[in-house]
Steps between C-alpha positions, in 0.01 A plus 500: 500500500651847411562748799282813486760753378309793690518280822851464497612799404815607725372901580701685708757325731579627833860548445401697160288723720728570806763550195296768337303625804685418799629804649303866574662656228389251217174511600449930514705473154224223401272736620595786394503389125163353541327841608752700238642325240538800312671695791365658805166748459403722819117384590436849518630676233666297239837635487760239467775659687558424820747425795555204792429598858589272759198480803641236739503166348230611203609656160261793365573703184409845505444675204660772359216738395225439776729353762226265577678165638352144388644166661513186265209381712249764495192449291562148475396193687781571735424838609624567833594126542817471790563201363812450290482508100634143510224295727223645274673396189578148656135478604405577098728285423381193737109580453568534095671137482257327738246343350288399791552844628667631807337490821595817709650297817739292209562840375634596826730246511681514164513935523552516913250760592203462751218322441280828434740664287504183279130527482452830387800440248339181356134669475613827330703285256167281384305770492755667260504168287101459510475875406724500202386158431139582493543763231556309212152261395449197366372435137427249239417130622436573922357168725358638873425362791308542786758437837507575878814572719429340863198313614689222716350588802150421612244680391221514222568325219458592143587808312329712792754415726611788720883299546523498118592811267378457152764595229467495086855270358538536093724406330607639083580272249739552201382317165675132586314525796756597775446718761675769504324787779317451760272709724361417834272761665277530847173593439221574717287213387395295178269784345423580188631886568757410696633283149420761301731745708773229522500450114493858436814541697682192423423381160531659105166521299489256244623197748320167472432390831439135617359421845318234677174613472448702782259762414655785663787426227234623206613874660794486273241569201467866675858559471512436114608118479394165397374243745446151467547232767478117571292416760720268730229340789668236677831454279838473631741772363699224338201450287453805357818589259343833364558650902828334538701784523325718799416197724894453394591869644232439786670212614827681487349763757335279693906349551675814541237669785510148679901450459610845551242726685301196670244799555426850537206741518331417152236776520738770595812413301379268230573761208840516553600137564323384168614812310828400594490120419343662152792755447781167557277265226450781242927555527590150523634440140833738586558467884811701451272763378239489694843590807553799314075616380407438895787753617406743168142487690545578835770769419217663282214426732360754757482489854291306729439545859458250757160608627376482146627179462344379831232655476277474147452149389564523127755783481701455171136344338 
């Protein structure tokens, strides 16, 4: 049997990454390109010219013209972070290459911070992945799926479970029939209007959607794409080929929340963790890439609190 070539793929290797971003000074270099590749710009007025100033451990660059001062950090993901350059790019680095994912107390291990500072680090970087993930649809041949995060414990059974948070997993197709993007977003239940709103966000007009035959599914009609479905009733997923890709994906969740997270809040912080599992699966054909896109990402993202984090549910939806 031939190995799957995007399986065993090398990526990045730790010694290739301590080589390239092992130090303090590779990384603000790293970072510095990343936010300027054309050479410095003040955030306030433009002006290119500019001069180092040295503020205790922290390098600013004060421009010429306006004299306004701008750290490598601020405006980014990092923005008044105290934590070295080199833990956050190690914790891109380890998150990016994971596939199950990085639970925030392993996280804490492999970077040596506390437990809450690996948390916050962790949460801002899947939120960063599931944002700049989420922007790009799917389109042409999409299967969906009706799924639920939790629902071990005891409770009501059934969809209207109050353990269970109800999620949409699709999965594009190219033309041989490969998948090749995937998309796996919380709703707030199996609606028709809450489909509609999902396929207006997530997927291109014109897509020919296949589902199961749930009828809150038809909703992608309102969004400007085809629908047709197979009605599966009692079937094992083995037995039904034409879905064998997202029960493929779903099972490949279903692994990495059990192996790496074991659990979490699902209704608070589900966006994030399946944005993020999304983000690794849509950049798995170049894992050395996908090093180098997540740390293009979070140097370009904006900043995020930790009360906002904590406190809305689907913050980065």
């Amino acid at each position: 049997m031939p190995i799957n070539r995007i399986q065993f793929q090398p990526g990045m290797s730790i010694h290739e990454f301590m080589d390239r971003f092992g130090s303090e000074a590779q990384c603000a270099d790293a970072l510095r390109q990343l936010r300027w590749p054309s050479g410095f710009r003040c955030p306030r007025c433009g002006a290119g010219q500019h001069y180092p100033v040295h503020q205790g451990q922290h390098l600013l660059m004060q421009c010429r013209g306006c004299r306004h001062q701008a750290s490598l950090t601020a405006g980014t993901l990092m923005d008044s972070t105290k934590l070295p350059l080199c833990k956050w790019f190690l914790a891109m680095y380890l998150i990016s290459q994971a596939k199950t994912g990085l639970s925030a107390l392993a996280l804490m291990r492999q970077i040596g911070v506390s437990y809450r500072t690996a948390w916050l680090v962790n949460q801002k970087i899947m939120l960063t992945m599931t944002r700049c993930d989420g922007a790009q649809p799917l389109h042409d041949d999409v299967q969906v799926d009706d799924a639920y995060l939790g629902g071990e414990r005891p409770g009501v059974g059934g969809r209207g479970s109050p353990n269970k948070v109800p999620f949409v997993a699709a999965v594009s197709l190219n033309e041989e029939g490969h998948a090749m993007r995937v998309k796996m977003t919380p709703l707030p239940g199996f609606t028709l209007n809450a489909v509609a709103d999902w396929a207006r966000a997530h997927l291109r007009p014109g897509s020919n959607v296949l589902s199961d035959g749930l009828n809150c599914f038809a909703g992608v009609i309102d969004a400007g794409c085809a629908h047709s479905f197979i009605v599966v009733g009692k079937r094992k997923p083995r037995g039904l080929p034409a879905f064998l890709w997202v029960n493929t994906v779903l099972g490949n969740l279903k692994t990495a929340i059990s192996g790496a997270h074991k659990a979490f809040k699902f209704r608070k912080y589900a966006t994030q963790y399946l944005g993020a599992f999304s983000y690794r699966f849509n950049h798995r054909f170049n894992l050395h890439r996908l090093v180098f896109q997540l740390f293009n990402d979070v140097a370009h993202a904006r900043p995020m609190r930790q009360r906002v984090i904590r406190g809305q549910a689907e913050v980065g939806a």
